[in-house]
ROLUMFI-351124 format. One record per residue (C-alpha): z, x, y; residue number from 0; residue in one letter. Coordinates in Angstrom, 3 decimals, always signed. Each point is the difference from the previous one (the first is absolute). Example, Ala and Ser with C-alpha at 12.3 -4.5 7.8 and 13.67 -1.06 7.14 Angstrom:
BEGIN
       c3       c1       c2 resi resn
   +7.800  +12.300   -4.500    0    a
   -0.660   +1.370   +3.440    1    s
***
This chain:
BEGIN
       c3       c1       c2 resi resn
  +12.015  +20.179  -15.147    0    x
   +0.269   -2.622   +2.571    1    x
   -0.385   -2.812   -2.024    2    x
   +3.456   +0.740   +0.218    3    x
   +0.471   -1.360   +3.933    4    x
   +2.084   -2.738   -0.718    5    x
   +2.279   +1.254   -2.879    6    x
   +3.766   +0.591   +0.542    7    x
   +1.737   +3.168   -1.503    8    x
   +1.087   -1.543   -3.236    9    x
   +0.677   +2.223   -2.940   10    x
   -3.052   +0.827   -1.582   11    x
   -0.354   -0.696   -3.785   12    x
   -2.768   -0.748   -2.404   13    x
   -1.905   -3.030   +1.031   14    x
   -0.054   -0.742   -3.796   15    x
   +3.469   +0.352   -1.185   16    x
   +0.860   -3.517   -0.504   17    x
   -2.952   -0.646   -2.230   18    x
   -0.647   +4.112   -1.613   19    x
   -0.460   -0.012   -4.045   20    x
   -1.311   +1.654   -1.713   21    x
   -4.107   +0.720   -0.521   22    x
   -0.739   -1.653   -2.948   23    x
   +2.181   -3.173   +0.756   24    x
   -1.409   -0.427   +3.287   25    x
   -3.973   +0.575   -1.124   26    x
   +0.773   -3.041   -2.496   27    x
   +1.420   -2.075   +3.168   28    x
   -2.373   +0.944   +2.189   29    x
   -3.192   -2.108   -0.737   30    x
   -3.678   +2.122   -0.002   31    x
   -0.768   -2.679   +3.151   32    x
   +2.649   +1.874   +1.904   33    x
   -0.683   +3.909   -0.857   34    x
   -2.642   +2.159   +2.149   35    x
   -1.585   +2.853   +0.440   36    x
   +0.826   +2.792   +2.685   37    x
   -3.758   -0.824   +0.632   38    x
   +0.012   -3.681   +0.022   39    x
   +2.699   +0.682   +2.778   40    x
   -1.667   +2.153   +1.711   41    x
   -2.726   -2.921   +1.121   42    x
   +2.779   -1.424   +1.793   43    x
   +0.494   +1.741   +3.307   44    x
   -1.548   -1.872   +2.962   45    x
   +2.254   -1.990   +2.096   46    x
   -1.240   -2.877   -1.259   47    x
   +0.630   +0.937   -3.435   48    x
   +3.182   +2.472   -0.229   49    x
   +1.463   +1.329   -3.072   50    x
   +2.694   +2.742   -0.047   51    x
   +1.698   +1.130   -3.350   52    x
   +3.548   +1.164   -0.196   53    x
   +1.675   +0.779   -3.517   54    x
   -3.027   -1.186   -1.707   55    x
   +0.372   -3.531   +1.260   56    x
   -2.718   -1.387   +2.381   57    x
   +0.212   -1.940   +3.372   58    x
   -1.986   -1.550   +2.227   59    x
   +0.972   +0.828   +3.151   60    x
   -3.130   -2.001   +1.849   61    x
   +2.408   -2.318   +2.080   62    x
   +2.678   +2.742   +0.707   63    x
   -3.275   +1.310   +2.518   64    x
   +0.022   -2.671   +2.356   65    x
   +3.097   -1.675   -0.641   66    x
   +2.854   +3.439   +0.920   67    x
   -0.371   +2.220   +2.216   68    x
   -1.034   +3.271   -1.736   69    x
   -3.063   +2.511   +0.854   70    x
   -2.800   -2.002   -1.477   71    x
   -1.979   +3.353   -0.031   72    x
   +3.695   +1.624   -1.918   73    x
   -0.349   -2.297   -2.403   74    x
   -3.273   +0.214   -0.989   75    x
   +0.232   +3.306   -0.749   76    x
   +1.905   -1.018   -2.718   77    x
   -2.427   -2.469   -1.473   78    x
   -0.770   -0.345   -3.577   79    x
   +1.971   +3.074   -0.476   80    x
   +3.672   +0.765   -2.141   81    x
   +2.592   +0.953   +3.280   82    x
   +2.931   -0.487   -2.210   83    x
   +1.520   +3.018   +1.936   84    x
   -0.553   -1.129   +3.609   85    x
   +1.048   -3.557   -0.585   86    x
   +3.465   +1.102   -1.779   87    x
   +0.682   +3.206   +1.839   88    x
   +0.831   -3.446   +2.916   89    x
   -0.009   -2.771   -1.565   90    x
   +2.570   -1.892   -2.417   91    x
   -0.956   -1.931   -2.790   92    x
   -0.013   -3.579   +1.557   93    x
   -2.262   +0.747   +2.786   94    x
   -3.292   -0.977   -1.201   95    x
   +1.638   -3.341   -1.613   96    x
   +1.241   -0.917   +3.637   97    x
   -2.773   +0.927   +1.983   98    x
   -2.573   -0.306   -2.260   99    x
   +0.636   -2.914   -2.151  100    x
   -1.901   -0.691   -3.162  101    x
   -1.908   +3.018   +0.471  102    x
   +0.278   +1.557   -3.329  103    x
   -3.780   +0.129   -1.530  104    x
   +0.954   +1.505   -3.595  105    x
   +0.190   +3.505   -0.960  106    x
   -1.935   +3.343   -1.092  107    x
   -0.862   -0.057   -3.348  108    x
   +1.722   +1.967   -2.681  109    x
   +2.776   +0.704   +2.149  110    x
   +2.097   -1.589   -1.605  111    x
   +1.670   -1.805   +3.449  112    x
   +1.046   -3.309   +0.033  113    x
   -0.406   -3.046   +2.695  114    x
   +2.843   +0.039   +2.568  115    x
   +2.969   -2.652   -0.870  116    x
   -0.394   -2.976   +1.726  117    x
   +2.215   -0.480   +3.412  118    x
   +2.137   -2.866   -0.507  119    x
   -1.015   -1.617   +3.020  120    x
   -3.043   +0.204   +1.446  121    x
   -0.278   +1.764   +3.545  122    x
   -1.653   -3.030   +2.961  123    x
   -3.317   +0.685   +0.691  124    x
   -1.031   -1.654   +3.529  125    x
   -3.652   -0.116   +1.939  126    x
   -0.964   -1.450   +3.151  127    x
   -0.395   -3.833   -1.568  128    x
   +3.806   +0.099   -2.186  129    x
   +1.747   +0.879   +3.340  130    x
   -0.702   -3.515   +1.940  131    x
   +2.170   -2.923   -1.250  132    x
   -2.820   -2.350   +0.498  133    x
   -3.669   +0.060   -1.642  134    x
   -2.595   +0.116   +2.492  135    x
   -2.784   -2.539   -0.058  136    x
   -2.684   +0.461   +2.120  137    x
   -1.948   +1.782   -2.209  138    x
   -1.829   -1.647   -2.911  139    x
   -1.207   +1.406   -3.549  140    x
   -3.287   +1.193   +1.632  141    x
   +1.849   +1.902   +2.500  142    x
   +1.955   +1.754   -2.813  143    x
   -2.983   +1.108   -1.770  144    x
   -1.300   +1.421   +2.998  145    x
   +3.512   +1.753   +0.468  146    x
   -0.253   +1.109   -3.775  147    x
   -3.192   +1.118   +0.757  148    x
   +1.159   +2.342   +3.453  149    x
   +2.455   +1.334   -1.644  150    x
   -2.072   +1.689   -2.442  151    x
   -2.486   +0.507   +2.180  152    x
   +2.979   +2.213   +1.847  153    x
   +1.457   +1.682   -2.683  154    x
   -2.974   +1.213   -1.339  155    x
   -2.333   +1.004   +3.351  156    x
   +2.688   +0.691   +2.718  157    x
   +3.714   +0.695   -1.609  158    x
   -0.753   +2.970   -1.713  159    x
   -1.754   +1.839   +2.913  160    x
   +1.823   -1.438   +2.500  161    x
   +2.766   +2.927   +0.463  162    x
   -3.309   +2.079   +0.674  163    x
   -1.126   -2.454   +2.830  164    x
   +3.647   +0.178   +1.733  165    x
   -0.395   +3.607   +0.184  166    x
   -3.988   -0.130   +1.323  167    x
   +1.065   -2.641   +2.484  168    x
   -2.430   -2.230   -1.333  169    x
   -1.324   -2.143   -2.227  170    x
   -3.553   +0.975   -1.711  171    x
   -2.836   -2.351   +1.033  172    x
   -1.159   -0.501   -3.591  173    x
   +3.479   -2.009   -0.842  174    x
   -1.000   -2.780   +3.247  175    x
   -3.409   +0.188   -1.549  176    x
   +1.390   -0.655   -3.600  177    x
   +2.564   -2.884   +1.039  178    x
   -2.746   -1.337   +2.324  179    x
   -2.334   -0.433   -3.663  180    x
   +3.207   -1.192   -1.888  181    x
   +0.796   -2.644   +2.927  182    x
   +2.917   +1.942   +1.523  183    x
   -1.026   +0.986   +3.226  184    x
   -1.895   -1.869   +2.641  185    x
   -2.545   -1.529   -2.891  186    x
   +2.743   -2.482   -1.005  187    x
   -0.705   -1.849   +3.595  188    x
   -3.258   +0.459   -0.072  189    x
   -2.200   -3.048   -0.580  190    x
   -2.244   -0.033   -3.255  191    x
   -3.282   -0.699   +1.897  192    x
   +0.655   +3.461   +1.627  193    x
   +1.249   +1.853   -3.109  194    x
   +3.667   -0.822   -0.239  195    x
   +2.600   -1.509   -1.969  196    x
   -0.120   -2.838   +2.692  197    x
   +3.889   -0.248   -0.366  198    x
   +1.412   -2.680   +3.161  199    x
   +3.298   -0.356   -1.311  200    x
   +2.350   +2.531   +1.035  201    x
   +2.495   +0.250   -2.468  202    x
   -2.317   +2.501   -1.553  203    x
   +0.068   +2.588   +3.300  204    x
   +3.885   -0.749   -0.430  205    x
   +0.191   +1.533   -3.723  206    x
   -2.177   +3.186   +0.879  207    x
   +2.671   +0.669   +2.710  208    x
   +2.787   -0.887   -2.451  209    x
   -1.595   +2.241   -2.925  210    x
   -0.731   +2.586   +1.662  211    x
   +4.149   +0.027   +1.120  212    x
   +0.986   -0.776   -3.197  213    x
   -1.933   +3.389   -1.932  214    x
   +1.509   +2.380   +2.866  215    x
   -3.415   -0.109   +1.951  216    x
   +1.298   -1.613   +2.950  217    x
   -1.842   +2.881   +2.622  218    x
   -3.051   -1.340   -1.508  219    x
   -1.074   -1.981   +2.840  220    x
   -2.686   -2.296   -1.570  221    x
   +1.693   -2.786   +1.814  222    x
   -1.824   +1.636   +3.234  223    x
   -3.263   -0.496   -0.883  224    x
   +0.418   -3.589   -1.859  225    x
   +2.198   -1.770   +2.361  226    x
   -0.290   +1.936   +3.485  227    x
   -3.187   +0.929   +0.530  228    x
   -2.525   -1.922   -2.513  229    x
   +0.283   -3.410   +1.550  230    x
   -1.618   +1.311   +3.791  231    x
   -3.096   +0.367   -2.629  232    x
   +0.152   -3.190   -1.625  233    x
   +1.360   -1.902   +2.451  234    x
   -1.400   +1.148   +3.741  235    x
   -3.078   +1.519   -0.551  236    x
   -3.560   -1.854   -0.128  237    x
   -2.092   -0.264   -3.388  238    x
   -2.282   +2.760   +0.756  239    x
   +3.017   +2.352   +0.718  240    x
   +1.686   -1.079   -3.591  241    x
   -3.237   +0.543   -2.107  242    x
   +0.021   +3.365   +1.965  243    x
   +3.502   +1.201   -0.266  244    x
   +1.116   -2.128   -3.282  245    x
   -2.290   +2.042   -3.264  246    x
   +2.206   +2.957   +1.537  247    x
   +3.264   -2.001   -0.126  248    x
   -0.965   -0.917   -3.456  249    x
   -0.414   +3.644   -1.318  250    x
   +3.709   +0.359   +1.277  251    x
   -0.923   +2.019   +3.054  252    x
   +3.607   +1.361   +1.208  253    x
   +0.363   -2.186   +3.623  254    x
   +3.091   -0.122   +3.066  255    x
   +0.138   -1.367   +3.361  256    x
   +1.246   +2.190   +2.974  257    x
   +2.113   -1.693   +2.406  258    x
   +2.838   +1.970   +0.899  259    x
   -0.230   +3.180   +2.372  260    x
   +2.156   +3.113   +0.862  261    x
   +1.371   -2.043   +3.185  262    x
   -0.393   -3.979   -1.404  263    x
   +1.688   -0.840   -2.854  264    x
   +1.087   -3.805   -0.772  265    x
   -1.281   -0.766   +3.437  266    x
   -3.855   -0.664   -0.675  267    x
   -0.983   -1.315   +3.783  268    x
   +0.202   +3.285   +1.125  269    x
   -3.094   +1.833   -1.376  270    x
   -1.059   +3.144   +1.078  271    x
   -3.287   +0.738   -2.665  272    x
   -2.654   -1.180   +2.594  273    x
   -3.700   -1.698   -1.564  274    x
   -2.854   +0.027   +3.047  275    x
   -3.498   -1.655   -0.735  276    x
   -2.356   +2.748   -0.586  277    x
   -2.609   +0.476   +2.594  278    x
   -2.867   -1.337   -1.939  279    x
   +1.769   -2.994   -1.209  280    x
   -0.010   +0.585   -3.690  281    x
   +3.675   +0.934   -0.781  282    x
   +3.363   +1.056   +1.354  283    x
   +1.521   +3.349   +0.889  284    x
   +3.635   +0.794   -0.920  285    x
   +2.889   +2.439   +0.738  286    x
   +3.492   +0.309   -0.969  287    x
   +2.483   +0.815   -2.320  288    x
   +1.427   -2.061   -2.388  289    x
   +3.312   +1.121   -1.627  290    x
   +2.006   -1.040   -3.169  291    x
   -2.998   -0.785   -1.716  292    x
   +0.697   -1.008   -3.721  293    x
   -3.183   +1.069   -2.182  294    x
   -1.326   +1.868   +3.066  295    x
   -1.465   +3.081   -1.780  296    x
   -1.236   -2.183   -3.252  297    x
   -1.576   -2.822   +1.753  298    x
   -3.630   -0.264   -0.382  299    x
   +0.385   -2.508   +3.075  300    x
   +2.501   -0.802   +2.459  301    x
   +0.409   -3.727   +2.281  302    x
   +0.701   +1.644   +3.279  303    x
   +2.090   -1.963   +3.480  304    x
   -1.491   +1.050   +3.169  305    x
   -0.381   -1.192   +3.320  306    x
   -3.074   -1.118   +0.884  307    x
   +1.227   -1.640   +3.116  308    x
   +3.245   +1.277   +1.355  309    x
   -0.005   -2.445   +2.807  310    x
   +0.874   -2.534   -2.130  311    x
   +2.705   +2.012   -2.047  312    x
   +0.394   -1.737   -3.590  313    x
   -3.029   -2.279   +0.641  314    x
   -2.155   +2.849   +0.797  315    x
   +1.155   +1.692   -3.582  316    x
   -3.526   +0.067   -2.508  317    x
   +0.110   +0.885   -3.498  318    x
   -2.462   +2.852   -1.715  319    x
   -0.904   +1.138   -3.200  320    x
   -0.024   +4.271   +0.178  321    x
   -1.479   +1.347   -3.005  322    x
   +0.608   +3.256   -1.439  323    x
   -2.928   +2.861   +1.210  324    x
   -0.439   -1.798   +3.228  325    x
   -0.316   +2.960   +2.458  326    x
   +3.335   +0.597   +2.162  327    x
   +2.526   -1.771   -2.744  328    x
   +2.368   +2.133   -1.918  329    x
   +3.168   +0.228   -1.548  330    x
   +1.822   +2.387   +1.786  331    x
   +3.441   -0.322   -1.403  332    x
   +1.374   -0.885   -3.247  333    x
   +3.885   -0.331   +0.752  334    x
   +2.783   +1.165   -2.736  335    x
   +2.495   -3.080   -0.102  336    x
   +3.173   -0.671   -1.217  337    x
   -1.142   -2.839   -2.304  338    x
   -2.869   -1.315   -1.436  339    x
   -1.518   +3.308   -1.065  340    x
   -3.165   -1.247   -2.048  341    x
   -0.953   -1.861   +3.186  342    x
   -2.210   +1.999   +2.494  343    x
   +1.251   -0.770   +3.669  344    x
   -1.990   +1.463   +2.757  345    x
   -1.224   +0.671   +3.610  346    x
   -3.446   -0.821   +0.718  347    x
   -2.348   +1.292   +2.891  348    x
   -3.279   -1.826   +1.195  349    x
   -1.978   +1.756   +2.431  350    x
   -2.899   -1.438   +1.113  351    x
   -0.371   -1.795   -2.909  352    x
   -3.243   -2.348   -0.225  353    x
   +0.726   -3.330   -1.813  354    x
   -3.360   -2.226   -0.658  355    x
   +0.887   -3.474   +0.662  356    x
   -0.347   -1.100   -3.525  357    x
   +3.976   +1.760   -0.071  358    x
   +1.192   -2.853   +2.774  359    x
   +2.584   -1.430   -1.547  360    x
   -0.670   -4.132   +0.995  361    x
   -0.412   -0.232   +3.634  362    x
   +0.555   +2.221   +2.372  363    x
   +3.419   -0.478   +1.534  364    x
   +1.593   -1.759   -2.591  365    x
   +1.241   +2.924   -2.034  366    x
   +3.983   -0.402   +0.913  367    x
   -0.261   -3.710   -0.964  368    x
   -1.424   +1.029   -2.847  369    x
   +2.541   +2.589   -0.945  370    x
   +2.893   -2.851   +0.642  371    x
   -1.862   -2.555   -2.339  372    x
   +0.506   +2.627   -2.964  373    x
   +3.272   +1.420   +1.084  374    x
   +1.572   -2.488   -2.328  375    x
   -1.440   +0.549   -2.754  376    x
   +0.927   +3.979   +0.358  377    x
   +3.364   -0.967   +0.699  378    x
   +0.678   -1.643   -3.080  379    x
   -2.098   +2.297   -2.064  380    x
   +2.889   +3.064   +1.257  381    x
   +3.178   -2.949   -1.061  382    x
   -1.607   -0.333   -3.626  383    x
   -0.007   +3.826   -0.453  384    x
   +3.781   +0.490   +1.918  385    x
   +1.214   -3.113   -2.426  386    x
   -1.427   +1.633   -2.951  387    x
   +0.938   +3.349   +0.588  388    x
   +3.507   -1.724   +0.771  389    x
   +0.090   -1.647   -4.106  390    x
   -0.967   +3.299   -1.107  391    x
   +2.285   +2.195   +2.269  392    x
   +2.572   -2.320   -1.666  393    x
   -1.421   -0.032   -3.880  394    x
   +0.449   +3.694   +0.658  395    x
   +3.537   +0.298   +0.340  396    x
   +1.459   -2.617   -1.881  397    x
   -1.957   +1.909   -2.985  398    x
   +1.761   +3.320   +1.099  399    x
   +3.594   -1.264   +1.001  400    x
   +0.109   -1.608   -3.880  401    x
   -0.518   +3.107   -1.893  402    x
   +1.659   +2.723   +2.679  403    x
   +2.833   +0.963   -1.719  404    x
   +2.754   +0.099   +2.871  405    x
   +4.042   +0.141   -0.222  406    x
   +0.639   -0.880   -3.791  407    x
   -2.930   -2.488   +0.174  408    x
   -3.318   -1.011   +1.654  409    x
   -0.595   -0.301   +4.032  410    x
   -0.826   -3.151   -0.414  411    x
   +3.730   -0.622   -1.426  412    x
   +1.075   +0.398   +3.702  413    x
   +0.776   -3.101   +1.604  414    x
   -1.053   +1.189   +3.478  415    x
   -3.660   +0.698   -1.276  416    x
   -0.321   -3.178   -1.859  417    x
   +1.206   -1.909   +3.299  418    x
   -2.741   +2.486   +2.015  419    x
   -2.502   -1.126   -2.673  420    x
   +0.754   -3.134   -0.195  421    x
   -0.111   -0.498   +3.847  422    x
   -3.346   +1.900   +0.194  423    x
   -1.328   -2.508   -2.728  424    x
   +0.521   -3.059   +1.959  425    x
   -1.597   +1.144   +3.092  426    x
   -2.728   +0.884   -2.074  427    x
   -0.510   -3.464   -1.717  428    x
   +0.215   -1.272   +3.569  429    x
   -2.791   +2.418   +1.284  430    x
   -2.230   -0.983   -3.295  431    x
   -0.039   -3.820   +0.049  432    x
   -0.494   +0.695   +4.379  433    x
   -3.039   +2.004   -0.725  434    x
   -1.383   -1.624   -2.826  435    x
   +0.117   -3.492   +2.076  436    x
   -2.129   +2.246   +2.048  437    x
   -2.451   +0.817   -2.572  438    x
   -0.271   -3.755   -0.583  439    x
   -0.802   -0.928   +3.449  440    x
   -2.545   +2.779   +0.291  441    x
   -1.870   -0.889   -2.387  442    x
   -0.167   -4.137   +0.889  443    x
   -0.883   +1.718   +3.679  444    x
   +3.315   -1.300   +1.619  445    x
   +2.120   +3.258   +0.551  446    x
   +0.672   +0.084   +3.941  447    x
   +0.330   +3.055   +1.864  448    x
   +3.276   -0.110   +0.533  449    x
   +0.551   -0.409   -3.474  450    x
   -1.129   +2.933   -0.749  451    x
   +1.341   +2.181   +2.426  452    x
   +3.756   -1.185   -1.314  453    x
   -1.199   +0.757   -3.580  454    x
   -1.121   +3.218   +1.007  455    x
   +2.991   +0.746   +2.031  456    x
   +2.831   -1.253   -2.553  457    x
   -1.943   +1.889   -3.061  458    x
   -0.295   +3.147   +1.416  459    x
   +3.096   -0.013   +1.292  460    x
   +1.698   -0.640   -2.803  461    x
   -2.306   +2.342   -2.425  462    x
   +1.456   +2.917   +1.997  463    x
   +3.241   -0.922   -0.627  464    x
   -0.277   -0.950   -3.317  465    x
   -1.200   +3.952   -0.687  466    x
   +2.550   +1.332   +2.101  467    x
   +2.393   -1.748   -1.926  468    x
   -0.992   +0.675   -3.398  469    x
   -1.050   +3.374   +1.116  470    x
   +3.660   +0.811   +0.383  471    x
   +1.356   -1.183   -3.948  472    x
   -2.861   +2.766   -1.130  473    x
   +2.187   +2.463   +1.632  474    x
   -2.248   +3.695   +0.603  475    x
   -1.899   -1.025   -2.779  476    x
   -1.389   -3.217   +2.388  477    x
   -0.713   +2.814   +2.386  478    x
   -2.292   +1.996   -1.338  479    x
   -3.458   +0.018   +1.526  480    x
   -1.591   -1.325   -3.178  481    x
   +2.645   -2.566   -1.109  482    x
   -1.616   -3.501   +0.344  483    x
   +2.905   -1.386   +1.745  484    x
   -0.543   +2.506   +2.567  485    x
   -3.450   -0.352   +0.492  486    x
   +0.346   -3.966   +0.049  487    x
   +2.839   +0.957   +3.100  488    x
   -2.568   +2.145   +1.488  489    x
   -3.062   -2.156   +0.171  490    x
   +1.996   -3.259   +1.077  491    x
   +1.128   +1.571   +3.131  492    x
   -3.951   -0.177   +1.769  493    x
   -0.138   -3.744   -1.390  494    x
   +2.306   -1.008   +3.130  495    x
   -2.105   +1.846   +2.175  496    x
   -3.636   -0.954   -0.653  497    x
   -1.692   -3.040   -0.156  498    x
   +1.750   -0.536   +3.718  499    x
   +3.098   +1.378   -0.209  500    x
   +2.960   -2.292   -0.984  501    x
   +1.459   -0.230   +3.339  502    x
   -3.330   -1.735   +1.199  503    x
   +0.381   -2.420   -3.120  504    x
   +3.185   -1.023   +1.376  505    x
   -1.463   -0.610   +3.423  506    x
   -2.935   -2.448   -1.771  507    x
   +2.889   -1.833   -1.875  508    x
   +2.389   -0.357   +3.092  509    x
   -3.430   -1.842   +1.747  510    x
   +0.861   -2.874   -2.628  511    x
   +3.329   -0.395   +1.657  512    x
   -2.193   -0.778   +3.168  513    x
   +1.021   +3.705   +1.246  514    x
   -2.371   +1.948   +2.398  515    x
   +0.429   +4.026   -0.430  516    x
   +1.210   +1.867   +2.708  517    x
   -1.328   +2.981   +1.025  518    x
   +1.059   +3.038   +1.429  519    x
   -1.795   +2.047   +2.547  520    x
   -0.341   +3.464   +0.133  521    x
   -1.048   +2.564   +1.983  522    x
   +0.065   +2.868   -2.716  523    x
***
């Protein structure tokens, strides 16, 4: 039974010893509100909703899913059933109390079991918010609704299939076309006249990212569509082009840009994907590959860099929109990664592809200024999600550490790990009220681009390390390939690598110390 992963080998005895009496003494203390059915249980087993039932007393298990880092799938098998034998054949009878505080529900009717005895001091419960020392206050009450409101919204559409799309590789188009209708994906910048939620502030792209961290969905890369590749519709295209390309947008078509290529990476001035006028003069041809394309096989369309000029290197860099069924574009490879396994990352081919001109991006030529004015914005989208997946990477493990029973006492009784969390806390806090200064900028339009680089930079940076670190007090059990503390190590590592990787950030933010980059030569 591997809701056992984080137990220690402690005697086993009855989890109801301390509080056993006998049948008819514990049916009069047990009120009617707090006796069920084996088939009231029973209607308790989605992750959403868990009930398990061992010795005839009931808990809810719902937060011990996300929150410790047992099979999700394990556990469900157990759902709504009686595994009184699994649970104590490895368990002891203060487990559930320390991981799963004030999870008792009642107990089975007639069976003459009584509630568990109260511990005498209640095991610290921690999330993502209780870990920083100071409240954050750029959001307002309206933001928190709209958090409220994504949360459930997650929990209900995406959590529970979501270990299914991190085996597929992918997320299923109906959930972008469901969060687009709720306000969750791309709709929530949308303007009203076109169909939107006409949402200009910000702050409210910053909670999807956050949310979507926060209820283990971080591979979800919604952030791609809403703050990477959404504004070159919006923001660069003509009015013809948006009443063209925006009903589709509003339906939650799945959408990524392709930039990168097998031999350019960070380095966008050096384009290989060719566009050449067509001979008639009605469109544009293009060929290439584009590699370590995120959404690549879901997109319904995909903002494409290619030269159009490559005279003029960067300036000679045009921007098109490649829809899916054009003739000579295809997904050729869907790549297994280490991290990030719900996100589809791909290599794309275009041969001969014909591109009406209604899919120029702006004017011709412009596209690489264009991809720098929106850089930003992506760049601080990736530091909300590293600083959020840094709180929760935290929440995590002080949570475990307090009820892991270690050396006479509890891990978190060592002074070494409370000095390690403690440490880890503080950088944290600094990281938060650094980002979320961000966030505030952003949305009054005065976040510079150098700004943003650092943010991106320092928050990744330190998300990784935050995992690594709290990845180690799991012990195996942080291991495992399905633990959440291993998964949170696992996707944080590609944060310092796209979105330019973090050695370019630290190139932009040396320019503010009126550095120029040197560069080396090579011949390779």
């Amino acid at each position: 039974f591997i809701l056992a992963a984080h137990a220690s080998k402690h005697t086993v005895r009855d989890i109801m010893a301390q509080t056993a009496s006998s049948s008819m003494s514990s049916l009069q203390t047990t009120p009617p509100s707090l006796q069920f059915t084996h088939e009231q249980v029973s209607r308790h087993k989605t992750s959403e909703d868990c009930w398990i039932i061992i010795k005839d007393c009931i808990y809810d298990v719902t937060r011990f899913l996300s929150e410790h880092p047992a099979g999700r799938g394990i556990i469900m098998v157990h759902a709504g059933k009686d595994c009184t034998e699994e649970f104590l054949s490895v368990h002891s009878e203060d487990y559930l109390p320390a991981f799963v505080p004030n999870a008792f529900v009642g107990v089975i009717a007639g069976s003459g079991a009584s509630p568990p005895a109260s511990r005498s001091a209640a095991v610290p419960q921690f999330d993502s918010s209780k870990v920083l020392s100071l409240k954050r206050d750029i959001y307002g009450p309206e933001h928190e609704q709209y958090r409220a409101r994504c949360r459930a919204f997650l929990k209900k559409h995406v959590v529970p299939q979501f270990s299914k799309f991190e085996t597929r590789g992918m997320v299923d188009p109906s959930v972008y076309a469901k969060m687009a209708e709720e306000g969750f994906y791309l709709t929530l910048n949308i303007p009203k006249t076109y169909g939107g939620f006409g949402f200009e502030d910000w702050r409210y792209n910053a909670i999807v990212c956050e949310e979507l961290e926060d209820n283990d969905c971080g591979s979800f890369f919604a952030n791609l569509g809403n703050d990477m590749v959404l504004a070159y519709f919006l923001d660069d295209m003509t009015e013809e082009q948006r009443l063209h390309f925006v009903p589709k947008l509003v339906r939650g078509a799945p959408i990524a840009v392709a930039m990168s290529e097998p031999e350019v990476g960070s380095d966008l001035a050096k384009l290989s994907c060719t566009a050449v006028r067509s001979a008639d003069g009605t469109g544009w041809t293009l060929n290439g590959r584009k590699m370590w394309i995120s959404a690549g096989s879901v997109c319904e369309m995909v903002v494409v860099a290619a030269l159009t000029d490559p005279s003029k290197g960067a300036k000679g860099i045009s921007l098109f929109v490649v829809e899916r069924g054009m003739e000579g574009f295809e997904t050729v490879k869907r790549f297994s990664k280490l991290g990030k396994h719900a996100s589809d990352t791909c290599l794309l081919t275009l041969k001969n592809v014909r591109v009406p001109d209604i899919n120029v991006v702006g004017e011709i030529g412009k596209g690489f200024i264009y991809m720098m004015q929106h850089l930003s914005k992506e760049r601080l989208s990736i530091a909300v999600g590293a600083a959020a997946a840094a709180r929760r990477a935290l929440a995590l493990t002080v949570n475990y550490v307090h009820g892991r029973a270690a050396f006479g006492g509890n891990l978190g009784n060592l002074q070494s790990v409370q000095m390690r969390l403690a440490q880890l806390r503080i950088e944290i806090q600094a990281c938060t009220a650094f980002v979320d200064r961000c966030i505030s900028d952003i949305a009054k339009n005065q976040l510079s681009a150098e700004t943003a680089s650092m943010a991106k930079y320092h928050a990744t940076e330190l998300s990784y390390k935050v995992a690594d670190s709290c990845l180690q007090l799991f012990g195996g059990y942080g291991y495992l390939k399905n633990s959440p503390i291993a998964k949170i190590l696992a996707d944080q590592r590609v944060v310092r690598i796209y979105g330019g990787s973090n050695e370019v950030q630290l190139e932009i933010a040396s320019k503010g110390l009126a550095f120029k980059p040197q560069r080396m030569s090579s011949k390779l």
